[in-house]
N, C-alpha and C positions, 0 to 999 in steps of 0.2 A: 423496538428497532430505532436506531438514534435515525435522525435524516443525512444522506452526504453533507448537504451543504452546512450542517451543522458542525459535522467533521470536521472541512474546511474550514470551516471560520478559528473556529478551535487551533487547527495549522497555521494557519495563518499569524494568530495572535500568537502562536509559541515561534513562530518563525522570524518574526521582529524581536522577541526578546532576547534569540539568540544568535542571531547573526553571522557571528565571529565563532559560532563553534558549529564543522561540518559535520560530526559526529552527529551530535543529540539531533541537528538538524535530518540526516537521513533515517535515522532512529526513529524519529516522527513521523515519519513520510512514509515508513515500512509500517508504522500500527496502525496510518489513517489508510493507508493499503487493504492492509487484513481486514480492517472493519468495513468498510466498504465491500471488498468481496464477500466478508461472512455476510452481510444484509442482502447481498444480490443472487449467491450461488451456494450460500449454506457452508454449514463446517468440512465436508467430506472432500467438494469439492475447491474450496479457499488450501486445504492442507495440500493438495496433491501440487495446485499452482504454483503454491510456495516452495514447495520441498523441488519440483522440475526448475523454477527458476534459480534456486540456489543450487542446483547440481551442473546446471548451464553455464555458471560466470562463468568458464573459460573458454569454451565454444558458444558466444551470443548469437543469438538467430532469433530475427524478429518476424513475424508473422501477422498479417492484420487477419481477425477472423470475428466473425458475429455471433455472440453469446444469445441465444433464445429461451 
């Protein structure tokens, strides 16, 4: 299992080298996403999150809730 903060760091340094491109920049943001969820809640439930967030963009509804 990588560490978040390792993640991040990792984001971060691709996040300076690319600036000027919004693309690769959310693109990265979405893999440091998944891998984060997959270390914290497993494959099963990281795919459910993703596939309901992506069937939401046109109805957003944000919700704060505590993962245990």
């Amino acid at each position: 299992m990588i560490p978040s903060n390792t993640i991040l760091d990792d984001a971060f340094r691709f996040a300076e080298k690319h600036k000027d491109d919004p693309m690769a920049l959310s693109a990265s943001l979405m893999i440091v996403a998944k891998t984060i969820y997959l270390n914290m809640l497993g494959p099963d439930q990281t795919q459910l999150m993703i596939h309901l967030f992506a069937d939401n963009m046109e109805q957003p509804h944000i919700e704060k809730v505590t993962i245990h």
